[in-house]
C-alpha positions in Angstrom: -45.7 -8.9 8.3 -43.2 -7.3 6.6 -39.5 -7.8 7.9 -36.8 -4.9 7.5 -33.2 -6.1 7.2 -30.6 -3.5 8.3 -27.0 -4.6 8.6 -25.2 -1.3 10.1 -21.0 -0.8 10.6 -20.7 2.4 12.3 -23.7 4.5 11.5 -23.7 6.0 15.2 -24.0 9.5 13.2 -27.5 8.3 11.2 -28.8 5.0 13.2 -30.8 6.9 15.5 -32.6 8.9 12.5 -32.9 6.2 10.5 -34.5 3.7 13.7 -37.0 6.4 14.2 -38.5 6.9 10.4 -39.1 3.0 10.5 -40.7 3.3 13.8 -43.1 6.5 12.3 -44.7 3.9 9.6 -47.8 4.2 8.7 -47.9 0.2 8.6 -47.6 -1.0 11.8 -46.6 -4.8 11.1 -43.2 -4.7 10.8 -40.2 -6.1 12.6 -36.6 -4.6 11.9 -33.7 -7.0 12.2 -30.6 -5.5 12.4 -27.6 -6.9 12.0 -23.9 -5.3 13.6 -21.3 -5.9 10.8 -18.5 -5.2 13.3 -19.4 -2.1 14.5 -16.6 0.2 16.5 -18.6 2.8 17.5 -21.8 3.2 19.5 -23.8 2.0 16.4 -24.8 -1.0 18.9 -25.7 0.8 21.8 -28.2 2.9 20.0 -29.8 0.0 18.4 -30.0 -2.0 21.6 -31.9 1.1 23.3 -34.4 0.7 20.5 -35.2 -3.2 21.3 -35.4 -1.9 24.5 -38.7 0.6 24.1 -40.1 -1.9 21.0 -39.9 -5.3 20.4 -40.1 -4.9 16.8 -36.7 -4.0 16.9 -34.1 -7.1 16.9 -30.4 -6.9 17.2 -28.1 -9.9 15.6 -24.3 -9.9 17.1 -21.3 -9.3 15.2 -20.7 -12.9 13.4 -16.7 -12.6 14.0 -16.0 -12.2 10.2 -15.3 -9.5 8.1 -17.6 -6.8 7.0 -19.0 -8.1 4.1 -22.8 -6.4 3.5 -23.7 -9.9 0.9 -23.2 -11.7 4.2 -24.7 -9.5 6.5 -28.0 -9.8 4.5 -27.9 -13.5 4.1 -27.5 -13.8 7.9 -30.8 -11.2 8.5 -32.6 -12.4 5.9 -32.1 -16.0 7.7 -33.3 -14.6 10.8 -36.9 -12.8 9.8 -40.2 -13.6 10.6 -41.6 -11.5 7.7 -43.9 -12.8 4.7 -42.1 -10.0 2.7 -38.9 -8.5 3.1 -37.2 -5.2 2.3 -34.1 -3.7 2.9 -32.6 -0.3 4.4 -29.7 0.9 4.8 -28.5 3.0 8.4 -28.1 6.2 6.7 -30.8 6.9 5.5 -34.6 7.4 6.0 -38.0 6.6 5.1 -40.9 8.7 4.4 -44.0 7.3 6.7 -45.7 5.5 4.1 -43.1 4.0 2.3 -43.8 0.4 4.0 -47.4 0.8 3.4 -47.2 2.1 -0.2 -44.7 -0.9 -1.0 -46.9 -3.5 0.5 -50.1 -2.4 -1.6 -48.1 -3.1 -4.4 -47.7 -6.5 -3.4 -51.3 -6.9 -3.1 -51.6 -6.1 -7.1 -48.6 -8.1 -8.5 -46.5 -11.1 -7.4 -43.1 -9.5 -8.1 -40.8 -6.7 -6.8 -42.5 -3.7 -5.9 -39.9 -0.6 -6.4 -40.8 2.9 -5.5 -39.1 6.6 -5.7 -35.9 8.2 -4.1 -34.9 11.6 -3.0 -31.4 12.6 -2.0 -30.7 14.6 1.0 -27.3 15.6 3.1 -24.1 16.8 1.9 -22.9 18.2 -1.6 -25.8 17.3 -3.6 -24.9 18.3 -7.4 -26.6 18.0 -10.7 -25.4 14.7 -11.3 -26.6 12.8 -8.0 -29.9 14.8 -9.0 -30.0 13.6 -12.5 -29.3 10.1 -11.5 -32.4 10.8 -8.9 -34.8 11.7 -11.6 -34.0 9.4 -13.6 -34.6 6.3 -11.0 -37.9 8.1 -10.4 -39.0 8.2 -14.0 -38.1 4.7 -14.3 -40.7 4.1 -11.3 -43.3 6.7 -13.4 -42.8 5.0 -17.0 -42.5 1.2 -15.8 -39.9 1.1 -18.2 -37.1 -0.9 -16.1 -36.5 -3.5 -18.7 -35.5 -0.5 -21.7 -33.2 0.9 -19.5 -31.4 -2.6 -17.8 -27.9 -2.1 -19.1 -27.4 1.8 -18.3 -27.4 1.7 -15.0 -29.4 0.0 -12.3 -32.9 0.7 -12.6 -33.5 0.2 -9.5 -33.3 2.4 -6.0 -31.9 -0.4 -2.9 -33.0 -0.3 -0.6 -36.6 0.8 -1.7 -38.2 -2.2 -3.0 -40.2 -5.0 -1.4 -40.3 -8.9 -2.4 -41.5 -12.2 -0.6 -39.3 -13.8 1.4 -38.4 -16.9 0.2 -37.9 -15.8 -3.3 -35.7 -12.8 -2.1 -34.1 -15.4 0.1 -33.0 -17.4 -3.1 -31.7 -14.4 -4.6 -29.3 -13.3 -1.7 -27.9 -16.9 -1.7 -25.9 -15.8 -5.7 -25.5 -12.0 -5.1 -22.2 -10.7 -5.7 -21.0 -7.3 -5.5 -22.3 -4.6 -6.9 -25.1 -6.1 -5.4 -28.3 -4.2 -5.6 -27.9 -4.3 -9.4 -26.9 -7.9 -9.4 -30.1 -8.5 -7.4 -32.1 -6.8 -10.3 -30.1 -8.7 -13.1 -31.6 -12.0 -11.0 -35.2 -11.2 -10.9 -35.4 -10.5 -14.7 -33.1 -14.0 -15.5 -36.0 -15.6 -12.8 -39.0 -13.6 -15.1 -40.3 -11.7 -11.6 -41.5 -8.3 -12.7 -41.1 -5.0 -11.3 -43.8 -3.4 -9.8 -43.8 0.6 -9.7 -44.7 2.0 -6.2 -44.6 5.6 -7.1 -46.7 6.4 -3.6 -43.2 4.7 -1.5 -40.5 7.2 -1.1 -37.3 6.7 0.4 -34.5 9.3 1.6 -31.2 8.6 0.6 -28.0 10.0 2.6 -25.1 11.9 0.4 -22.3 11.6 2.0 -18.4 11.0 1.4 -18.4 7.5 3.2 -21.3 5.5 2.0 -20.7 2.2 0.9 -21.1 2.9 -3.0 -18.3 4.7 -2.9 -15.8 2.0 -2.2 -14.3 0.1 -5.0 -16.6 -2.8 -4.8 -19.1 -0.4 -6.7 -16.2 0.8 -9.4 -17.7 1.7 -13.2 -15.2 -1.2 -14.0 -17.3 -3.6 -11.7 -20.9 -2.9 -12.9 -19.8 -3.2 -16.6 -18.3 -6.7 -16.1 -21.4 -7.4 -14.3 -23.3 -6.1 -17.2 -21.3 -7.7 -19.3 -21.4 -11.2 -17.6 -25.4 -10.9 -17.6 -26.0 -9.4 -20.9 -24.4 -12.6 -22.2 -26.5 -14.8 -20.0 -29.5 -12.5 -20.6 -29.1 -12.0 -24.5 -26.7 -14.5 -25.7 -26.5 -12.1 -28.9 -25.7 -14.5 -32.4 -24.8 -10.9 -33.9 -23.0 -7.9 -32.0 -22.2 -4.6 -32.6 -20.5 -2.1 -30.5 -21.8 1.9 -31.3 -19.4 4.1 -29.8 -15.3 4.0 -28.8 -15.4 6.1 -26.3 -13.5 5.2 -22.3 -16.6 2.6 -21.4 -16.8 0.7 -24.7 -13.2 0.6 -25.2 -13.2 -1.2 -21.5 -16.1 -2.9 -22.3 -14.3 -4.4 -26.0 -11.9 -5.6 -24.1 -14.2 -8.0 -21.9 -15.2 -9.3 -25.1 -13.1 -12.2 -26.9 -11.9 -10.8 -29.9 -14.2 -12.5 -32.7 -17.0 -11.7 -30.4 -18.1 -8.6 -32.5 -19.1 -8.3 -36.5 -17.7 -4.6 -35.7 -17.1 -1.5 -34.0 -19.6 1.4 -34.9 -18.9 4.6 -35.1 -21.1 7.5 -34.8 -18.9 9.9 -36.9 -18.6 9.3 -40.3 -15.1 10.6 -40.6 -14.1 7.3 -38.4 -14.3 5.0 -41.3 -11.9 3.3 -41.5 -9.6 4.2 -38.4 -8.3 1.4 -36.0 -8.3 0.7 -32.3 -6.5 -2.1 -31.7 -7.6 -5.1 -34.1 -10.5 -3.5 -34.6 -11.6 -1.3 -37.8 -14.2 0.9 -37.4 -17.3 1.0 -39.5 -19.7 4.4 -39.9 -22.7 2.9 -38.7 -25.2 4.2 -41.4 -22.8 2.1 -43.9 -23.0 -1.2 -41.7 -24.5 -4.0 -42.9 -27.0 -4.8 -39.7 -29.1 -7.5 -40.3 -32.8 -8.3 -38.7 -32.3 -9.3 -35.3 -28.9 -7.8 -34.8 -28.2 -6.6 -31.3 -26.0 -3.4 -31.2 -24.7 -2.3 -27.5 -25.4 1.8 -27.4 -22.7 3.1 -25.5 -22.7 6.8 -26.8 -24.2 9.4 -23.8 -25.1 12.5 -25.8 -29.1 12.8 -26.6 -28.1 14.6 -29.6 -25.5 11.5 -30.5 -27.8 8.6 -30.7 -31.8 10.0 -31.1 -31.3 9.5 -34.7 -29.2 6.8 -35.4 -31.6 4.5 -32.9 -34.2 5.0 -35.7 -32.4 4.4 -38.4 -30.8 1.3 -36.5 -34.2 0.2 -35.6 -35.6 0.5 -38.9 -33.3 -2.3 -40.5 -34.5 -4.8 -37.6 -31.6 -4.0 -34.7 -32.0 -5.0 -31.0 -30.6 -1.7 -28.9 -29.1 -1.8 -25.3 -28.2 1.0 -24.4 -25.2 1.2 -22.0 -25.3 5.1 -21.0 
């Protein structure tokens, strides 16, 4: 059986949408515990109709505390039944086979199996589509790993693990979460599993949850930062790029933490930011085995110097 966890706060707008696409599964052995984070609105009412007409559906009270989603899925996670686990969020929805399609990849692997997203609702621009298609090539190339420190490779809720190992995770998660999640399964050496078949539908809209400061650009880089050490443990670093995130990101760094600061230009040479001096990166003296954090965003920017970087022996992460 495979156990949805679903903490809602006052998703009376979306709950009843979102209750009926896990009801339409194709897979039929499922239970859904959802857990009220302190809901003010009718968010409990609605899911308490749905226990009513299946018991599949469970409903966990309001614990007393504050909102806190880490907590909320610790306590449903607690609760299910499930061999496997996934998560969903109230806003959004899931295409009918998405269960099914996530649970055959299970069957092929033992690790996480991850499949695509599409975005739907309110002022969907080019970037939220960007970001979309490229979560969905990640899930088409397998390439998760290549693309770690850039951003979270990873669409939450649309993956699938066993229980007790997701269990373990949620137990260390801090926030931003989902990518914290992912950052534990590669320290544990669980794979990913691409699910390109499982679709989920993911909500736009001005008050989901990532838009809070808990999931600020200055959060995920001192995650990154904190796991790329723990991850890498780089002997010899270098920093390409000085523009707004790798200045924030030099300044999580102790200061004789870096050989030098790269720059792309070569009319840079030379120039100063802070204690730093900067170095034109074809002049650098990289050694075998050097690890250089990419931070630069442009295509155009980095294609060629990734060659030439790679050619003398350099580990890239890139970081954009």
């Amino acid at each position: 059986m495979v156990s949805v966890l679903l903490p809602f706060l006052n998703a009376a707008p979306w709950l009843n949408e979102c209750l009926s696409s896990i009801q339409a599964q194709t897979l039929t052995d499922w239970e859904c515990v959802l857990l009220d984070d302190g809901s003010s609105d009718e968010s409990l009412l609605i899911a308490h109709r749905f226990t009513e007409t299946d018991s599949r559906f469970r409903v966990l009270p309001h614990s007393g505390a504050a909102p806190d989603l880490i907590a909320a899925q610790r306590r449903a996670i607690q609760a299910a039944k499930g061999q496997y686990v996934t998560r969903m969020d109230a806003d959004d929805r899931m295409h009918p086979f998405k269960l099914e399609a996530l649970l055959q990849g299970q069957s092929q692997s033992t690790g996480l199996s991850v499949g695509q997203v599409e975005f739907f609702g309110q002022s969907i621009g080019p970037g939220t589509l960007n970001y979309q298609n490229w979560l969905n090539e990640r899930v088409e190339k397998g390439d998760f790993l290549e693309h770690l420190y850039k951003e979270c490779p990873v669409a939450n809720p649309c993956w699938m693990l066993d229980r007790n190992t997701a269990e373990s995770i949620f137990e260390n998660l801090e926030y931003p979460e989902d990518y914290h999640f992912v950052f534990q399964l590669i320290e544990r050496g669980i794979p990913i599993i691409p699910c390109p078949e499982a679709k989920h539908y993911w909500r736009e809209h001005s008050e989901r949850l990532s838009k809070t400061d808990l999931y600020s650009t200055e959060r995920f880089t001192q995650l990154k930062w904190k796991m790329f050490q723990r991850l890498v443990n780089p002997q010899r670093l270098w920093l390409l790029g000085h523009g707004k995130k790798a200045k924030y990101l030099r300044g999580l760094m102790p200061e004789n933490n870096l050989i030098a600061w790269l720059s792309e230009r070569p009319s840079a040479q030379g120039n100063r930011i802070g204690h730093d001096t900067l170095q034109y990166v074809e002049q650098a003296e990289i050694q075998e085995g050097d690890c250089v954090i990419n931070t630069l965003s442009s295509l155009e920017d980095w294609s060629m110097l990734e060659k030439a970087l790679e050619q003398k022996g350099a580990r890239i992460y890139r970081w954009a």
